[in-house]
C-alpha positions as CSV (number, residue, x, y, z in Angstrom):
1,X,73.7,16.0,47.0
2,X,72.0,12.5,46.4
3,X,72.8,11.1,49.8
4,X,70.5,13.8,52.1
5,X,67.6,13.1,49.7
6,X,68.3,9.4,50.4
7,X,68.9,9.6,54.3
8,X,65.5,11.9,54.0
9,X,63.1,9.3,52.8
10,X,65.1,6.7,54.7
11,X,64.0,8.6,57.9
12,X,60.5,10.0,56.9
13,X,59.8,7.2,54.9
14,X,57.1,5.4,56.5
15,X,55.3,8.6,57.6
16,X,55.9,10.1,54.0
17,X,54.3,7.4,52.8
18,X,51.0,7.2,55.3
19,X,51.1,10.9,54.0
20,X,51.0,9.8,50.9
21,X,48.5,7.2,51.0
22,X,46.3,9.3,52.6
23,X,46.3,12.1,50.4
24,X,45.6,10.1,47.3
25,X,42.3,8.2,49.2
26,X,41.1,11.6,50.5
27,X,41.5,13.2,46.7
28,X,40.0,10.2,45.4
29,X,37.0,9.8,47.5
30,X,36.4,13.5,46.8
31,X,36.3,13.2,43.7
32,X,34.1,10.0,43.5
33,X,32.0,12.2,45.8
34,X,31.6,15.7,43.7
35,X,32.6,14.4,40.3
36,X,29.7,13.7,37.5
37,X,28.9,10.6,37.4
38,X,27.1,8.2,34.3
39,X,23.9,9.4,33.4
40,X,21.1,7.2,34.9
41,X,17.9,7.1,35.7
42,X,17.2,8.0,39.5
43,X,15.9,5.8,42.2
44,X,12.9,7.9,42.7
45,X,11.8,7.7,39.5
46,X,12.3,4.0,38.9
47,X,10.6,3.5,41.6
48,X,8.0,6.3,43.4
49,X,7.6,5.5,46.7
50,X,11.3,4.9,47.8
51,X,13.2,7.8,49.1
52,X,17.0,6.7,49.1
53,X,19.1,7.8,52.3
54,X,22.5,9.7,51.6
55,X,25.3,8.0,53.4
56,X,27.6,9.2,56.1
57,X,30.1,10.1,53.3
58,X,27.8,11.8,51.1
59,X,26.0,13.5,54.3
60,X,29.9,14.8,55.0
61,X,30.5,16.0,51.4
62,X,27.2,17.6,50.7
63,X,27.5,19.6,54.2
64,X,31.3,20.6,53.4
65,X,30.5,22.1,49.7
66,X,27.1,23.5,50.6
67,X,29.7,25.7,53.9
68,X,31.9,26.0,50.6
69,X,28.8,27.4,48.8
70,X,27.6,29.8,51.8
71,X,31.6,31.5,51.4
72,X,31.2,32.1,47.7
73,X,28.2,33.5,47.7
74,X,29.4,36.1,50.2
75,X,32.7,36.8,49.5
76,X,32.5,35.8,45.8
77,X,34.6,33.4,44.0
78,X,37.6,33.3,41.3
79,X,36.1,30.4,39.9
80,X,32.5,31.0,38.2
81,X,30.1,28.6,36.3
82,X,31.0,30.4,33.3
83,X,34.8,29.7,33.6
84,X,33.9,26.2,34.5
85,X,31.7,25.4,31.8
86,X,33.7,27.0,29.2
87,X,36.9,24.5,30.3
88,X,34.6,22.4,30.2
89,X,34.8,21.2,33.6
90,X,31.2,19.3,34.8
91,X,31.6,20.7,38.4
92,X,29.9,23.3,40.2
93,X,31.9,25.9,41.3
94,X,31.6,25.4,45.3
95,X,32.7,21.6,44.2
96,X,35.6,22.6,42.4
97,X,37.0,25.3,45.0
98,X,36.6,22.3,47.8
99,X,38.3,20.6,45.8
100,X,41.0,23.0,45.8
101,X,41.0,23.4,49.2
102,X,41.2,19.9,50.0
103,X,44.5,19.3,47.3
104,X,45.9,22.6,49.5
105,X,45.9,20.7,52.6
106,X,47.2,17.8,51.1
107,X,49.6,19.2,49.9
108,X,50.8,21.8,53.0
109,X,50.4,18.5,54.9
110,X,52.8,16.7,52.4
111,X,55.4,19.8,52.6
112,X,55.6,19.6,55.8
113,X,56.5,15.9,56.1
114,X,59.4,16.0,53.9
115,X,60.9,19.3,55.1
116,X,58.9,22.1,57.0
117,X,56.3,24.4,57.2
118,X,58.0,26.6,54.2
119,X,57.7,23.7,51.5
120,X,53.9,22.9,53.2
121,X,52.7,26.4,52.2
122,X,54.6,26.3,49.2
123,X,52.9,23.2,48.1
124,X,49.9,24.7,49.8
125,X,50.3,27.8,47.2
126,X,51.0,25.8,44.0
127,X,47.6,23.7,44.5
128,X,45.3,26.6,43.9
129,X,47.7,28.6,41.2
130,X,48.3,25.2,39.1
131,X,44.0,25.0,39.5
132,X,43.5,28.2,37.8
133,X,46.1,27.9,35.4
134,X,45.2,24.1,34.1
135,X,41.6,26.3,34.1
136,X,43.2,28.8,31.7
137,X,45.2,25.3,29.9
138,X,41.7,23.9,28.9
139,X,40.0,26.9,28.2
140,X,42.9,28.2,25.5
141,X,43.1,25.0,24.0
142,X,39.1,24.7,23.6
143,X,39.8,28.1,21.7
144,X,42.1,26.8,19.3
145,X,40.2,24.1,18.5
146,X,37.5,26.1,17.9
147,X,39.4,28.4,15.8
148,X,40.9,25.0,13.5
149,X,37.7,23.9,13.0
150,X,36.0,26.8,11.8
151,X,36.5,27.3,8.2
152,X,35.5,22.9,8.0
153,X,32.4,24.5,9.8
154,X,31.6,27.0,7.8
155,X,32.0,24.7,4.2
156,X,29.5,22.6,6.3
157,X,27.1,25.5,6.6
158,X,27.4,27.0,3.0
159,X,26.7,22.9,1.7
160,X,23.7,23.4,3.6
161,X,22.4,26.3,2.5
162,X,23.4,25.4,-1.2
163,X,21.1,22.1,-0.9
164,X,18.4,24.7,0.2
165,X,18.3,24.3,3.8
166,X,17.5,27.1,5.9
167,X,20.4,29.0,7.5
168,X,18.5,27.4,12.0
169,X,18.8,24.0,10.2
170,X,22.6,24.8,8.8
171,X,23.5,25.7,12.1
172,X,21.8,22.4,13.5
173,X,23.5,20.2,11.2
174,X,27.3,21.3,12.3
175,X,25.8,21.1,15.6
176,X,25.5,17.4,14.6
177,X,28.1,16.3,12.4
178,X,31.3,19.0,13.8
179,X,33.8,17.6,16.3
180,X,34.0,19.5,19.9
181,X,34.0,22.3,21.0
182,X,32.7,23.4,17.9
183,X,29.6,21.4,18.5
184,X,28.6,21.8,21.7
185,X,28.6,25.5,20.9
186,X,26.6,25.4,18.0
187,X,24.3,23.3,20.4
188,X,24.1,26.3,22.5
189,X,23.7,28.6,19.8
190,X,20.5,26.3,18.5
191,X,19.2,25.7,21.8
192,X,19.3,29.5,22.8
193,X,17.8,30.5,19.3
194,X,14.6,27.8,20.4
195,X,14.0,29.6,23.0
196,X,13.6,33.0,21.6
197,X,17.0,34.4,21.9
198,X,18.3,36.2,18.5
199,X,20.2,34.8,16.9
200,X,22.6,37.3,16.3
201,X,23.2,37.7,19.8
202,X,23.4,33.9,20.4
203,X,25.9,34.4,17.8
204,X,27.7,37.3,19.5
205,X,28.2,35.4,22.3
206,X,29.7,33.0,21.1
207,X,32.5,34.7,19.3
208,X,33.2,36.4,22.8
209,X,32.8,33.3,24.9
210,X,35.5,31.7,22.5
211,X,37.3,35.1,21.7
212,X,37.6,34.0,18.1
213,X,38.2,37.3,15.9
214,X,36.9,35.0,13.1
215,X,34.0,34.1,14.3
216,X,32.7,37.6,14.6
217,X,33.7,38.2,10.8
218,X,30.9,35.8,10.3
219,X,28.6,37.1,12.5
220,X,28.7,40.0,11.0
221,X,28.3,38.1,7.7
222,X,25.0,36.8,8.8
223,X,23.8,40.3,9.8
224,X,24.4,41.6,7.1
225,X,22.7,38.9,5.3
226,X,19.6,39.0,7.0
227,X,19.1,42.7,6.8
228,X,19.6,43.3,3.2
229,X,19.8,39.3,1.3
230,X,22.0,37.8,-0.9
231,X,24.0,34.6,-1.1
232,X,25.0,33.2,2.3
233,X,26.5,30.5,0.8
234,X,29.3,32.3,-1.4
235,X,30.1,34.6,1.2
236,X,30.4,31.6,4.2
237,X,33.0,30.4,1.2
238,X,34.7,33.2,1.3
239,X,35.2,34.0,5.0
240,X,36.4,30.3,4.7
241,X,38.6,30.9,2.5
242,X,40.5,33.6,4.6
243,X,40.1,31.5,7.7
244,X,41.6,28.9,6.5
245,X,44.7,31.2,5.0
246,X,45.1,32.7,8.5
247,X,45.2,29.2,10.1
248,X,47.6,28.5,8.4
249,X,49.6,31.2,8.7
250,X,48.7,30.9,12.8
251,X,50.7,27.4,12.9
252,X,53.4,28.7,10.9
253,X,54.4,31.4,13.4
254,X,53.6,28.8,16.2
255,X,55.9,26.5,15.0
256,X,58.9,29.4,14.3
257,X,58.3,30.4,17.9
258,X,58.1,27.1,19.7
259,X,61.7,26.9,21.0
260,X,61.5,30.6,22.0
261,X,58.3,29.5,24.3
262,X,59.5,26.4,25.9
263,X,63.1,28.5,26.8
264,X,60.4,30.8,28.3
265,X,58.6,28.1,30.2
266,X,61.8,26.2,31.5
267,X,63.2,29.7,32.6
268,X,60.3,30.3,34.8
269,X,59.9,26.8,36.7
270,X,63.6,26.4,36.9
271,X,64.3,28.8,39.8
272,X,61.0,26.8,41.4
273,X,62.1,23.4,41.2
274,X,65.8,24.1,42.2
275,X,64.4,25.9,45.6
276,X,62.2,23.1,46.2
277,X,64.9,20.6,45.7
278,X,67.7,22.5,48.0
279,X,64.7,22.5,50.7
280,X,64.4,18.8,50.3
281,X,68.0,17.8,50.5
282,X,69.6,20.3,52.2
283,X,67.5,22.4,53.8
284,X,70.2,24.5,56.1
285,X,71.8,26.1,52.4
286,X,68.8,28.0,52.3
287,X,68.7,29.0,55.8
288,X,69.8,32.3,54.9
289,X,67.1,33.6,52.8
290,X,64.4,32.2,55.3
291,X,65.6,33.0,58.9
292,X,67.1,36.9,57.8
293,X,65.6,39.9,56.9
294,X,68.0,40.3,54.2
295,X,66.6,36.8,53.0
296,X,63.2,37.4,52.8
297,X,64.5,40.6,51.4
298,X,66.3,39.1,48.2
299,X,63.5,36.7,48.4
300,X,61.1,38.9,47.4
301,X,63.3,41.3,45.1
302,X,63.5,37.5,43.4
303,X,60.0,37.3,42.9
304,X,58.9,40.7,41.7
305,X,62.2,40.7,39.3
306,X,60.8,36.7,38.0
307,X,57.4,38.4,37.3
308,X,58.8,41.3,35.8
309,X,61.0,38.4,33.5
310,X,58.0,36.5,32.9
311,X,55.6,39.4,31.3
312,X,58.4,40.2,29.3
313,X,59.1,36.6,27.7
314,X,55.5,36.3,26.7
315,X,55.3,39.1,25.2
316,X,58.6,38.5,23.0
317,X,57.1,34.8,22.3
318,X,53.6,36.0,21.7
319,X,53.0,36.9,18.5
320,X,49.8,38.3,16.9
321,X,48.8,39.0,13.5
């Protein structure tokens, strides 16, 4: 089984490894291109009268995302500023799908080095899917953190209040002192507040944008609050309080249900990575299922029945209270 994988990269190994080469200076210089760099001061300000000339390479980038641009903004995109910026991903969205696109033809051109067109568009497939779903990876773990944090947060805010500050400079000083995400939404929240948004709707927001149940409890806390008084303070201490129980609960059931998720996960990539390693070292026992009817048949049977599997693992794993 090891041999053909040997005698493989034995014969395509010079041209695997141009491949190869290649693929990791074009996703490099892409990303030097598009990616936020250090904040400095720009040439035109430092000094006035000198207007600096974009190379060749930036000339090339700049007209690829801005066709990249032109295609979103008619057909729409999967990826929008909002997603982006809530994974916190410093790229604009036509950056990010060119991005995509370039890693897609790496990657078809990769597949189809070491064994055919099938594995190229495979690999071609798995770019843009493993995208969105390291995208959905960031974004749920922001989340989480956001949801840990919270009840330190809200002691924070009810300190504040007790040592008579107002509730705008409670909300600053978490903004401050808490770790991220949970400050750099509170930044939002202060910054949209300063420019004359409500803040109960800056608020709102937020608990949407970070889809903490929690943090609407103390929305609605503040509301409340505001429209008929009281003491902020003791009740911040007492949504706290229950935050802090549920957390803990929340990492209790997350650590009962850990082996049941990572049987899920392995169950789902394994079928994956044993096709793509039959296609690599022995391409003609697959033969079958891609030059039949009957194979692409089964194939796709495979496929819904894997999806099918897949819904039903995470429901069994996930577990809400």
């Amino acid at each position: 089984m090891i041999g053909p994988v040997i005698d493989l990269f034995a014969e395509h190994g010079l041209l695997a490894s141009a491949v190869l080469i290649v693929a990791s200076a074009v996703g490099v210089l892409a990303y030097l291109l598009l990616s936020p760099g250090p904040v400095r001061v720009p040439l035109e300000r430092r000094q006035p009268g000198h207007v600096p000339r974009p190379s060749a390479l930036e000339r090339g980038a700049g007209a690829a995302t801005a066709l990249v641009e032109r295609l979103i903004h008619r057909r729409g995109t999967p990826v929008g500023a909002s997603t982006l910026e809530l994974a916190a991903v410093k790229l604009r969205p036509q950056d990010f799908v060119f991005l995509v696109l370039v890693g897609s033809v790496v990657g078809f051109a990769l597949g189809l080095v070491l064994s055919g067109g099938l594995l190229g568009v495979l690999f071609a497939a798995v770019v843009p899917l493993g995208a969105k779903f390291l995208l959905g990876m960031r974004i749920s773990k922001r989340q989480k953190q956001f949801a840990e944090q919270l009840d330190d947060s809200l002691q924070l805010m009810a300190s504040n209040l007790r040592a008579g500050h107002s509730l705008p400079q409670a909300l600053s000083s978490v903004a401050k002192e808490a770790e991220s995400p949970t400050s750099d939404e509170f930044v939002r929240i202060v910054n949209e507040t300063r420019v004359g948004r409500d803040l109960g709707v800056a608020l709102d927001m937020t608990a949407a944008r970070m889809a903490s149940e929690d943090f609407s409890w103390i929305t609605q806390a503040i509301a409340i609050n505001r429209e008929v008084g009281g003491n902020l303070a003791e009740v911040l201490d007492g949504v706290a309080n229950t935050i802090r129980q549920r957390n803990e609960i929340r990492r209790q059931v997350a650590t009962l249900s850990a082996e049941g998720r990572l049987s899920a996960l392995i169950l789902m990539v394994l079928p994956f990575g044993l096709a793509g390693f039959l296609l690599m070292s022995n391409p003609a026992y697959l033969a079958p299922f891609t030059q039949t009817t009957i194979g692409y048949g089964l194939m796709i049977l495979a496929i819904v029945m894997l999806s099918i599997g897949g819904l039903w693992l995470r429901k069994v794993v996930e577990i809400k209270f």
